[in-house]
N, C-alpha and C positions, 0 to 999 in steps of 0.2 A: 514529501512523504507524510507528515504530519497532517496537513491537509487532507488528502485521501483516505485517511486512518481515522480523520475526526479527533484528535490530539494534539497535544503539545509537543514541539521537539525533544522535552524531557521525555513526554509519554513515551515516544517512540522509541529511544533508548531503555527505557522501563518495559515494555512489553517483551522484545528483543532478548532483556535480560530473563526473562519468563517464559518465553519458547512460543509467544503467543502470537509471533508474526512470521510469517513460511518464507523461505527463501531468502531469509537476511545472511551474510557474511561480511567478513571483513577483511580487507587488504590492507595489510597492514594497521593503521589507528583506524583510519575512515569504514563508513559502516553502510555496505551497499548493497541492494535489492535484489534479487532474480526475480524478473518480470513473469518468465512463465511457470515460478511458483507460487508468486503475491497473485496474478489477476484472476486468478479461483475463488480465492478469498476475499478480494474485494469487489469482485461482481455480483454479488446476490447483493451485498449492501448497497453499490452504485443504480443498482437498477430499479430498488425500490421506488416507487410509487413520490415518495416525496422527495426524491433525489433532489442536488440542483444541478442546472447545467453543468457547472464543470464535472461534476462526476462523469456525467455521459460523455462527455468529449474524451473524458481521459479514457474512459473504457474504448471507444474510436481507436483512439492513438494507439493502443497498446495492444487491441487487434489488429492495427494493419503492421506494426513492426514485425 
């Protein structure tokens, strides 16, 4: 998740705590994703112009799921 956010894994817990990433919850300690609330939000960054590949694969993946 860090990766796709362009953060650190602290980051990502930091943002989280800031309301600044859509679709995060948590079950129990561990702290997990909804896909078809994140790929809104991480598609206009993924698709930018200077993207790298993984980005685009991962926006693939997370449309065909």
């Amino acid at each position: 998740m860090a990766r796709l956010l362009g953060c650190s894994p602290k980051g990502v817990y930091a943002r989280v705590s800031r309301g600044q990433s859509p679709g995060a919850f948590r079950v129990g300690r561990p702290l997990r994703f909804r896909g078809s609330e994140l790929l809104p939000f991480i598609a206009p960054q993924c698709l930018h112009p200077r993207a790298r590949g993984f980005h685009a694969r991962t926006i693939e993946l997370f449309r065909s799921a």
